[in-house]
N, C-alpha and C positions, 0 to 999 in steps of 0.2 A: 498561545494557541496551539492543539494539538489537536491537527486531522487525520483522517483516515480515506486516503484513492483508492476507492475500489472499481474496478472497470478489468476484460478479460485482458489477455495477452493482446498487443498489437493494440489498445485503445488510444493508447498514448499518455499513460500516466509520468513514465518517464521525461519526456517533455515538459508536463504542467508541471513536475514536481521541479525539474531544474529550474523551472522560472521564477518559483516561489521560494529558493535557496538564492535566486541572484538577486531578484527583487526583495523580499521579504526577510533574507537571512535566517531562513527556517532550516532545521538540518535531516536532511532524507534519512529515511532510517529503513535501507532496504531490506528484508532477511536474506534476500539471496547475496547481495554484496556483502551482509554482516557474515553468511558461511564463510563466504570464499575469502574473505580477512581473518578471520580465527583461524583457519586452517592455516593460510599464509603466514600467518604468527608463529605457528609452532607451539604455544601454548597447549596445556593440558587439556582446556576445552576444546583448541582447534583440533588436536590427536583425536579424545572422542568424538568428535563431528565429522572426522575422516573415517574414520571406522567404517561409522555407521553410514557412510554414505557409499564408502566401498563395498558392501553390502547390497547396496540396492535400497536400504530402509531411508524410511524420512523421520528426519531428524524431530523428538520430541518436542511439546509446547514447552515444556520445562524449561529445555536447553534454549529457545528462542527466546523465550518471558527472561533467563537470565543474561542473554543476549542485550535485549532491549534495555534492560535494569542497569547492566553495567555502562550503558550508553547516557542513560538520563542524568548524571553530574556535569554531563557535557554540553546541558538543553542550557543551561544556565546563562542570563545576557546573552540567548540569542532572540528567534522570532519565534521558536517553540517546535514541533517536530513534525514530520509526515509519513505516517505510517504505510508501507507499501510494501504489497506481499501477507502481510498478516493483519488484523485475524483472518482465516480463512472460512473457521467455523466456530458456530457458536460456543462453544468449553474454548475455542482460544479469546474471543471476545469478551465470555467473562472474565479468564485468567488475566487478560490486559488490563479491563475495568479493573481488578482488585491490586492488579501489583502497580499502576496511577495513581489510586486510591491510598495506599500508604505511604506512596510518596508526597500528597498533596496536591495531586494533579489528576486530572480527565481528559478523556476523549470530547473536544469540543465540538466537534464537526465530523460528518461522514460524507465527500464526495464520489457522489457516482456518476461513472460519465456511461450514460448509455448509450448503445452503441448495435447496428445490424447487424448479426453473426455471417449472413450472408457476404454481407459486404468486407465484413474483415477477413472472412474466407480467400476472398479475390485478390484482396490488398496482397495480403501476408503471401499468396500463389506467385503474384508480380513480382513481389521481392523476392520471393526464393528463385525464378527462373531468372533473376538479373544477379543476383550476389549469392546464392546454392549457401545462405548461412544453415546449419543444421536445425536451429531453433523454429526457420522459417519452414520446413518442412511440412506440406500441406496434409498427411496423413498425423504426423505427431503434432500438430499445430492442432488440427479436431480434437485429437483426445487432451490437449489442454483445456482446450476450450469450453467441451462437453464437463470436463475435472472439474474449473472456474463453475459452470454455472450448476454443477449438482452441490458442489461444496458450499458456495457463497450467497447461495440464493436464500438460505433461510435469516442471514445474516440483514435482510432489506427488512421486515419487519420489526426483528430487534432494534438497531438502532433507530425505525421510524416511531417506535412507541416512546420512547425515551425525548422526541421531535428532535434529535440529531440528525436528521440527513436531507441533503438536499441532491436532486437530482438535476442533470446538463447532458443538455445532446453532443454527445462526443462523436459524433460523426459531423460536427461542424470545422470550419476549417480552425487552424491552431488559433489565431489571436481570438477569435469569437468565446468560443471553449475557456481560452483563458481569461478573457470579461467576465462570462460566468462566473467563472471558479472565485475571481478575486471577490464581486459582486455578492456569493454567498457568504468568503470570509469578513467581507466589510461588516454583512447584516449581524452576523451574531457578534460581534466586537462591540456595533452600537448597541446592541441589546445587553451585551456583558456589563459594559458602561454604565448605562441606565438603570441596571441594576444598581450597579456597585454605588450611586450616587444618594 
């Protein structure tokens, strides 16, 4: 099984996606964790992904797609992977489709957790006037958010025509959210099943 969490900053993907690595044995496949571990490596890739981020530039789909590629001998005997962070936009969505594709694998699922911008607004205000983390920054917080939904927004039809994606009100409390989430994975596993039979 290989999904894809897509939901803005502060939706709580991190959450769902731990519980589906403790319950599930599926392996998060972050791109922001995958930088900041190449980098931390010292490897050749991590040097040009420090570059380029000392710069100010974001780091190519190339680099991410081999990012990802080098990751997938590692999906092996587990519960299969959770894509978080990427794709963001349509050319990285097909680049993933094609580089699953020669491996013998796909995108089986696309979770969206929807969620009121408003309301995450407030959230993410709370937490920054209790913990001042930088991320939680209510002005850089917007232009995440406004980033998330100019970029990703075209990315809801693709995967609905393909009938990959199932959508969940992520402004529900954690365990409901995650009834959902399993609830969709259970649907297409019977459906896989069914097939295969």
């Amino acid at each position: 099984m290989n999904l894809i969490l897509f939901g803005p900053p502060a939706a709580g993907k991190g959450t769902q996606a731990a519980r589906l690595v403790a319950q599930r044995h599926m392996v998060h496949l972050s791109t922001g964790d995958m930088l900041r571990a190449a980098i931390a490596s010292g490897s050749e890739l991590g040097r040009k992904v420090e570059a380029i981020m000392a710069h100010g530039e974001l780091v190519t789909d190339e680099i991410v797609i081999r990012m990802i590629e080098e990751r997938l001998p590692g999906l092996r005997g587990t519960g299969g992977a959770i894509f978080d962070g990427f794709p963001r936009t349509q050319a990285q969505a097909e680049a993933l489709d094609a580089m699953l594709k020669s491996h013998q694998r796909q995108v089986d699922l696309v979770i969206r957790l929807l969620v009121d911008d408003e309301a995450l607004k407030a959230r993410v205000a709370g937490r920054f006037a209790e913990s001042g983390r930088p991320d939680d920054n209510p002005v850089s917080f917007e232009r995440r958010l406004a980033a998330y939904n100019r970029d990703t927004g075209p990315l809801v039809p693709y995967y609905k025509a393909q009938g990959k994606l199932a959508e969940i009100d992520g402004m529900a409390d954690v365990e409901s959210v995650a009834f959902a989430v399993a609830a969709a994975i259970d649907a297409v596993k019977a459906k896989t099943s069914g097939l295969a039979r």
